[in-house]
C-alpha positions as CSV (number, residue, x, y, z in Angstrom):
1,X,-23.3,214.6,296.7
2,X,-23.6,218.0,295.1
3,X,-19.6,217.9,294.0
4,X,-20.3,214.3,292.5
5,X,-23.1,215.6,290.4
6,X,-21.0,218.8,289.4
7,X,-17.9,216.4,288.5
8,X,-20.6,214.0,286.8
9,X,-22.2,216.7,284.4
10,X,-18.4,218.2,283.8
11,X,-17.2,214.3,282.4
12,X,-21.1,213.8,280.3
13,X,-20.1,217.0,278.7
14,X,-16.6,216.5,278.0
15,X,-17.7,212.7,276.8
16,X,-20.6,213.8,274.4
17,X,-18.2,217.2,273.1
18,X,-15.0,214.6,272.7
19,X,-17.4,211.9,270.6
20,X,-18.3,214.4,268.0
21,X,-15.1,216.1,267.6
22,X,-13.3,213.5,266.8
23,X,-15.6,211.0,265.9
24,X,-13.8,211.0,262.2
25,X,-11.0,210.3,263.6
26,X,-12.5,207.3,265.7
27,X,-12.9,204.5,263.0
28,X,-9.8,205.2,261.2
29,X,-7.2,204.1,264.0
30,X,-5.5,201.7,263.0
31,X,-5.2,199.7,266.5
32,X,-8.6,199.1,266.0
33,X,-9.2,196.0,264.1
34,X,-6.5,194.0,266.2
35,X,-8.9,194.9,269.6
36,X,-11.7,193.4,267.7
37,X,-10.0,190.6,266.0
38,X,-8.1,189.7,269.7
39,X,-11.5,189.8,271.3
40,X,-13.0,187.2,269.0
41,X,-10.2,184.6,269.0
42,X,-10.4,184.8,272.8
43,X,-13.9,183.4,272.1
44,X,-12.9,181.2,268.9
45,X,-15.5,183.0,267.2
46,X,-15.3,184.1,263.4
47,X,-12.9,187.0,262.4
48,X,-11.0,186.1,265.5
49,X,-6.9,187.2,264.8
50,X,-3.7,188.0,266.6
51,X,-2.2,190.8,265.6
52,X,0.4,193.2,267.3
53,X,0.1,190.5,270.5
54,X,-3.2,191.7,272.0
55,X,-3.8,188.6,273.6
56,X,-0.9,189.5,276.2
57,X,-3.8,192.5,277.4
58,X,-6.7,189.8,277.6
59,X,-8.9,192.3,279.8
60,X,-10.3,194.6,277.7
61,X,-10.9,191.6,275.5
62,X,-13.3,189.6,277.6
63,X,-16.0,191.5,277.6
64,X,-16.3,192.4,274.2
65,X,-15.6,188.8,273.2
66,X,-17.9,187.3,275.4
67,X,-21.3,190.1,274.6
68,X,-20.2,189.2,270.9
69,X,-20.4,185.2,272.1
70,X,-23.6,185.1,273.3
71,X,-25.5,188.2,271.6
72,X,-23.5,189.0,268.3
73,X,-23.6,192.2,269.4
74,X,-20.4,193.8,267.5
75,X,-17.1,193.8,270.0
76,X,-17.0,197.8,268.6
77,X,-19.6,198.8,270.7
78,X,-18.8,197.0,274.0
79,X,-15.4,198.4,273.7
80,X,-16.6,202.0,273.5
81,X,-19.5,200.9,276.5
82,X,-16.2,200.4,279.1
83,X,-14.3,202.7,277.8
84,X,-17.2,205.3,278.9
85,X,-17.1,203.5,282.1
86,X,-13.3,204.1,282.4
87,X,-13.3,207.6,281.4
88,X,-15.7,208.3,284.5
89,X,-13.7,207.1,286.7
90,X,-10.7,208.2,285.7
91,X,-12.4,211.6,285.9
92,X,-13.7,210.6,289.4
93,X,-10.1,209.5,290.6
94,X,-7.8,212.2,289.4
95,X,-10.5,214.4,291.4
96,X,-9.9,212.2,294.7
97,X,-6.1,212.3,294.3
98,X,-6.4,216.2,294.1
99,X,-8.3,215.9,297.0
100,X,-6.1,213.7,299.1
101,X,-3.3,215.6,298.3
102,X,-4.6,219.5,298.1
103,X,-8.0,218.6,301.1
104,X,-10.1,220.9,299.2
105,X,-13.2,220.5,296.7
106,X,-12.5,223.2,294.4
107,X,-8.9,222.5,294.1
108,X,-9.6,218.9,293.1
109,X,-12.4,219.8,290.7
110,X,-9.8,221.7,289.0
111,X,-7.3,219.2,288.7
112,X,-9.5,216.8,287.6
113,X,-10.2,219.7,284.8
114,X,-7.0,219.7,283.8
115,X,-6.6,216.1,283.4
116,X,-9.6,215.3,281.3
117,X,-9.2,218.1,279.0
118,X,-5.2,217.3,278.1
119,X,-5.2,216.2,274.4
120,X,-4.4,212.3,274.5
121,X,-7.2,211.6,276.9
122,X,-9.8,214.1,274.8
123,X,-8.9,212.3,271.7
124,X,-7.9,208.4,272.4
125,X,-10.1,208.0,275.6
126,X,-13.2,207.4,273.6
127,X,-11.5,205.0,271.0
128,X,-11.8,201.3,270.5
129,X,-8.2,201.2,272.3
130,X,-7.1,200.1,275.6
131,X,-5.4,203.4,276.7
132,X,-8.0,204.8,278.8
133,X,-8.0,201.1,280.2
134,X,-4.4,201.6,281.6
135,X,-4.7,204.8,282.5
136,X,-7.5,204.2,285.0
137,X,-5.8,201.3,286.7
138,X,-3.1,204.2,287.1
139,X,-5.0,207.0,288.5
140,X,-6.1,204.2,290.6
141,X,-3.7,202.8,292.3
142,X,-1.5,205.7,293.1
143,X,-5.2,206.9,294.6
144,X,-5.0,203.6,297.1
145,X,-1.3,204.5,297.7
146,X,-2.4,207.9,299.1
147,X,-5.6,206.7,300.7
148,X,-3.9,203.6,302.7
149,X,-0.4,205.8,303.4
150,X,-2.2,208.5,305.1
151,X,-3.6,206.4,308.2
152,X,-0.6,205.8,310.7
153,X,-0.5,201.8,310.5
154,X,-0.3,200.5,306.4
155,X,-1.7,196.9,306.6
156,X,0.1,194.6,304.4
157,X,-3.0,193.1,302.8
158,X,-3.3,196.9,301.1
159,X,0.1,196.9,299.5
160,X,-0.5,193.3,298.7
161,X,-4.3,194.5,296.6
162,X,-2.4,197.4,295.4
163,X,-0.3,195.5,294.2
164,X,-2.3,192.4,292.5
165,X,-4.6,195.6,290.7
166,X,-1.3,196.8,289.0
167,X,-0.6,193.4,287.9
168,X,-4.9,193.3,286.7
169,X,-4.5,196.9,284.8
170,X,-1.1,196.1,283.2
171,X,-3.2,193.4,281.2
172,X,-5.1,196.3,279.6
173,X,-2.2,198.4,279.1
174,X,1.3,198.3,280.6
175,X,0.5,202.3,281.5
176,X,-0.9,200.8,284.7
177,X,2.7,200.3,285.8
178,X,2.8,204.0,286.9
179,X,0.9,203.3,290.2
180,X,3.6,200.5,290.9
181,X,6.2,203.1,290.2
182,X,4.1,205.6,292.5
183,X,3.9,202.9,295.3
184,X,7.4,201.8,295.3
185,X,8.3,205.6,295.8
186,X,6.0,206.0,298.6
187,X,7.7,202.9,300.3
188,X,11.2,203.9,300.0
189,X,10.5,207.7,301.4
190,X,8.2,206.4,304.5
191,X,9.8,206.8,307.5
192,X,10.2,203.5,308.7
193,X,12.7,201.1,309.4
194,X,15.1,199.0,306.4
195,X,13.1,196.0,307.5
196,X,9.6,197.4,306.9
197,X,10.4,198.8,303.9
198,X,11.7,195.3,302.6
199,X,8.8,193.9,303.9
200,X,6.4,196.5,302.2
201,X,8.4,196.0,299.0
202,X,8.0,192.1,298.8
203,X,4.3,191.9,299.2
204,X,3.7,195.0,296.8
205,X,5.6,193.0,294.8
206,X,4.0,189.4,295.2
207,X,0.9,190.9,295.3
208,X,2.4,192.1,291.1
209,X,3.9,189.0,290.1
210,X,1.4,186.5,291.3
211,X,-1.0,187.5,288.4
212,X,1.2,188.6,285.8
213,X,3.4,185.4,286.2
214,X,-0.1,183.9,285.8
215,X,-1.1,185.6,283.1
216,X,2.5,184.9,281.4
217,X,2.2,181.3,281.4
218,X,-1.4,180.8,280.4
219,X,-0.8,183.2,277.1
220,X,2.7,181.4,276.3
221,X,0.8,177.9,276.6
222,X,-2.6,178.9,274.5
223,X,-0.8,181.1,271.9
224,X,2.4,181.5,272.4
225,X,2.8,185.1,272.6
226,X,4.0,186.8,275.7
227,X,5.1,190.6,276.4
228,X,8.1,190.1,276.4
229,X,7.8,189.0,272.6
230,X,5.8,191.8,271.4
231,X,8.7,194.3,273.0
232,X,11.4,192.3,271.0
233,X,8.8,193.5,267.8
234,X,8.4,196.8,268.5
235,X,12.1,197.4,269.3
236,X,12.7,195.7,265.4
237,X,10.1,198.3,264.3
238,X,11.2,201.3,265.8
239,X,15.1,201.0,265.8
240,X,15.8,203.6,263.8
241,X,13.6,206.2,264.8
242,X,13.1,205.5,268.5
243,X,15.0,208.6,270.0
244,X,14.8,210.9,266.6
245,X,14.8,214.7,268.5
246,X,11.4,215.0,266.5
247,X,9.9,212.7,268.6
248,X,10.2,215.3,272.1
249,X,6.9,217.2,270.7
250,X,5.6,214.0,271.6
251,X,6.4,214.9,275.3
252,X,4.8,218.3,274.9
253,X,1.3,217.2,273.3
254,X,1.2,215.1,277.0
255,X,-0.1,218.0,278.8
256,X,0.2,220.3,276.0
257,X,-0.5,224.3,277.0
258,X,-0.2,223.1,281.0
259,X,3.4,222.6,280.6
260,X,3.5,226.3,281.6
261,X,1.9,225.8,284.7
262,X,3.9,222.8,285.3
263,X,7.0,225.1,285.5
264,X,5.1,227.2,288.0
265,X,4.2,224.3,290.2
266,X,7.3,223.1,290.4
267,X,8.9,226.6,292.1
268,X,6.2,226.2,294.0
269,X,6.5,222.4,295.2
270,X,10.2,223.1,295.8
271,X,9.1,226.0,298.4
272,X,7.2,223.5,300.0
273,X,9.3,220.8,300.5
274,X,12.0,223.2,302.0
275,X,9.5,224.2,304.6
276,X,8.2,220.5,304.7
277,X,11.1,218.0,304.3
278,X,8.6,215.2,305.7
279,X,6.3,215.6,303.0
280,X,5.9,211.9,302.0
281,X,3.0,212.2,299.3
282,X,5.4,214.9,297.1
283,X,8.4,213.7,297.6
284,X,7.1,210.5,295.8
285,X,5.7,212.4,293.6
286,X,8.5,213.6,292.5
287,X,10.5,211.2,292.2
288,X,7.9,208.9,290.7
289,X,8.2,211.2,287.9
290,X,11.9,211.4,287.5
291,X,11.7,206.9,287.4
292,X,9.0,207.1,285.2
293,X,11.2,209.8,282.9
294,X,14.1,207.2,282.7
295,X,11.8,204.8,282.0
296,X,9.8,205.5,279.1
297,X,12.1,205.7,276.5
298,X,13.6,202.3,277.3
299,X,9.8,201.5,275.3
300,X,10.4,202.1,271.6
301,X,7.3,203.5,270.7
302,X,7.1,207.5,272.0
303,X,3.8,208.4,271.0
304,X,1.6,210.7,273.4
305,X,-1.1,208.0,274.4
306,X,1.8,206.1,275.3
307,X,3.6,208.8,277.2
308,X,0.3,209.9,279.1
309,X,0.9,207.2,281.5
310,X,2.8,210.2,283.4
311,X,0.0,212.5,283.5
312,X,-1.3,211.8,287.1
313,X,2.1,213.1,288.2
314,X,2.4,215.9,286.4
315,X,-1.5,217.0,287.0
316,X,-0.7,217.9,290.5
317,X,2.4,219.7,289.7
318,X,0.6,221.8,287.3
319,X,-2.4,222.0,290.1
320,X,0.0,223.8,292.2
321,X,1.1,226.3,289.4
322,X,-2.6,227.0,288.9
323,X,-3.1,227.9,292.9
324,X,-0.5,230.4,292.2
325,X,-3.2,232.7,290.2
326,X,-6.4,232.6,292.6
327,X,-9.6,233.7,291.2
328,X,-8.2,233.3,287.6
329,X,-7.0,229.6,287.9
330,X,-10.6,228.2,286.9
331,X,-10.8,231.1,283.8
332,X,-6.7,230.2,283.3
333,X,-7.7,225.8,283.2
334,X,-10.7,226.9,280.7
335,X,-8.7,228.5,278.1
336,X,-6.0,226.5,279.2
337,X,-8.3,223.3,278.2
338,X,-10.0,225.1,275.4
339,X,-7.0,225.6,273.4
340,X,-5.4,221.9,273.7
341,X,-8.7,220.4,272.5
342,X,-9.0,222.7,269.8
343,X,-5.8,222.7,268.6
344,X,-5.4,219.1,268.3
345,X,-9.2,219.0,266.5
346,X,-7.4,221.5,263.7
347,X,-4.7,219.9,263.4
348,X,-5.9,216.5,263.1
349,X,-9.2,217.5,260.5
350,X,-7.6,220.4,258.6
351,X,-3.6,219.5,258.6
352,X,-2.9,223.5,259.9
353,X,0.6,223.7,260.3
354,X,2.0,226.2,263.2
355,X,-1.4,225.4,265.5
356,X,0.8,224.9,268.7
357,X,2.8,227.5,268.2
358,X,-0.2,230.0,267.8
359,X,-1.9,228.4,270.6
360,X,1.5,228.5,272.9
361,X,1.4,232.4,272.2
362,X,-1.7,232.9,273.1
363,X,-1.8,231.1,276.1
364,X,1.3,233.0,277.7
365,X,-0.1,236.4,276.9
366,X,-3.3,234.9,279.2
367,X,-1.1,233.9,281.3
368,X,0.8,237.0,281.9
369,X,-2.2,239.3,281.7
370,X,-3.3,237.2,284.7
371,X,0.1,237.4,286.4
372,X,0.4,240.9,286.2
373,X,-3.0,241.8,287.3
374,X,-2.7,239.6,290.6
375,X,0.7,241.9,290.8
376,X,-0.2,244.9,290.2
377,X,0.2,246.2,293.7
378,X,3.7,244.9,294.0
379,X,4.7,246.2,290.7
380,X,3.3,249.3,291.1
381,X,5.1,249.7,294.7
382,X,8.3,248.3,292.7
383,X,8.0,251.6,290.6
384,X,7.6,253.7,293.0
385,X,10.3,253.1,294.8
386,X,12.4,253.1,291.8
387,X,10.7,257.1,291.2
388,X,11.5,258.0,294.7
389,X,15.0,256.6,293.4
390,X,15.9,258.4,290.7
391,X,14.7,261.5,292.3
């Protein structure tokens, strides 16, 4: 109870501190007016419009739509009502996948940390988008995938309800993929015969296809528009600059200053899995992320929300970087945190040119300082032995 009021208060914070930052950047997104216009043509009301197909992610659109239907309360504000609801539980789940995976409070509480104070989530989570929409479903399901794989027997109606929520969140956002990704993994590493795993596979699967197929068919009946039709657009948009080298900062604003700690984790996860070969939950963590790598550019637009999807990965990689440094991984998240948010706030209101750069600096110097200090008794006996040496 106490850790859900802590976690709570953390997200109200972040949420009221993320409004105000970049509220002026909120109303100038230009995503925004094709939510609102989708939303109303779902209900045939006035202002209703499709444009950039967002009739093929019809549930973020109900609501709004509806509320507008029978109130005429302004779609605006019901989109920024769930979107409040999805950035608490994202929050809430990233912690409970830390907790699955690490089976301690603080450890999770941290990881959740990290996640909710990355740039893309400060910055678009709070928007009149469907990002944070996705990226819930996400977290989610790859949090079932853990829950139901760590009891001895998996039922099939689990991978089938895994499954069928994919399918729901990938018509918010196609991010919500990542947890079929994450689920797929975790199938093909369990130890368990050819025939199980083909078994597991196929309902996972039905479980996927029985509501997007659905969803398809309806949307290619009512207005003709499909996802598949609004990839053939973007590819027509974006075919000349979809895999410019400029575009791999867009990799680094994912996690931004945590990349750093990523690179620790991962020495660290590769320790582990020598010692623990049978380590089902990161071994599919690991290769969820390498699928999800080749994937993602095979989508034309490489943009940072877009590229987020990964982050629930890559959070507990960096998770076990941070464990590295002890009592300085909460002070290490904070600045860690501090600078991403800030950063992007200066570069997006003032245009300040070399921001990351300055931030990167500054966040390796912490970072060593830190290092060195948990060293400093193996350094020093390093030295002395190199004295005792030369004498």
């Amino acid at each position: 109870m106490r850790t859900n009021i802590k976690i709570f208060t953390t997200l109200t914070i972040l949420a009221i501190v993320y409004w105000f930052l970049f509220d002026f950047l909120r109303w100038e997104q230009f995503d925004t007016p094709s939510f609102i216009g989708g939303a109303r043509l779902l209900f045939g009301l006035d202002g209703g419009y499709d444009f950039q197909s967002r009739l093929t992610k019809p549930l973020v659109l109900i609501l709004p739509g509806f509320i507008e239907f029978i109130t005429s309360i302004h779609p605006k504000y019901v989109f920024i009502f769930q979107n409040v609801i999805f950035f608490y539980l994202s929050g809430f789940y990233i912690y409970k996948i830390n907790q699955l995976i690490f089976n301690d409070d603080k450890t999770a509480y941290l990881g959740m940390l990290v996640y909710v104070t990355c740039q893309p989530f400060a910055i678009y989570s709070l928007f009149i988008l469907s990002d944070i929409a996705g990226w819930f479903f996400g977290i989610f399901t790859i949090y079932l995938t853990l829950k139901y794989f760590s009891k001895q027997i998996v039922q099939l109606k689990h991978l089938a309800f895994i499954g069928f929520i994919v399918g729901l969140g990938c018509l918010a956002k196609e991010s919500a993929i990542i947890g079929l990704i994450f689920l797929f993994s975790y199938i093909l590493l369990n130890e368990s015969t050819f025939k199980e795993k083909f078994k597991q596979f196929l309902i996972s699967f039905i479980g996927f296809i029985i509501l997007f197929a659905l969803s398809y068919l309806l949307i290619e009946y009512f207005y003709n528009d499909s996802v598949f039709k609004r990839y053939n657009v973007v590819c027509k948009l974006f075919e000349h600059d979809s895999f410019e080298l400029s575009n791999l900062k867009q990799i680094f604003r994912i996690i931004d200053m945590y990349w750093f700690l990523f690179i620790i984790g991962m020495v660290a996860v590769v320790k582990i899995l020598k010692k623990e070969p049978r380590n089902n939950s990161l071994k599919s963590i690991i290769l969820t992320g390498i699928i999800t790598s080749i994937l993602i550019p095979l989508w034309p637009c490489f943009t940072d929300r877009i590229l987020f999807l990964i982050a629930p990965i890559l959070i507990i990689i960096v998770v076990y970087g941070i464990n590295k440094f002890k009592q300085f991984a909460f002070p290490l998240v904070l600045i860690g945190g501090f600078l991403n948010i800030f950063i992007s706030f200066i570069i997006y209101k003032f245009k300040i040119n070399g921001a990351i750069a300055i931030g990167t600096i500054i966040f390796l110097i912490v970072t060593a300082i830190f290092a060195l200090i948990l060293n400093k008794n193996n350094i020093l006996k390093i030295l002395n032995k190199k004295r005792i040496k030369i004498k």
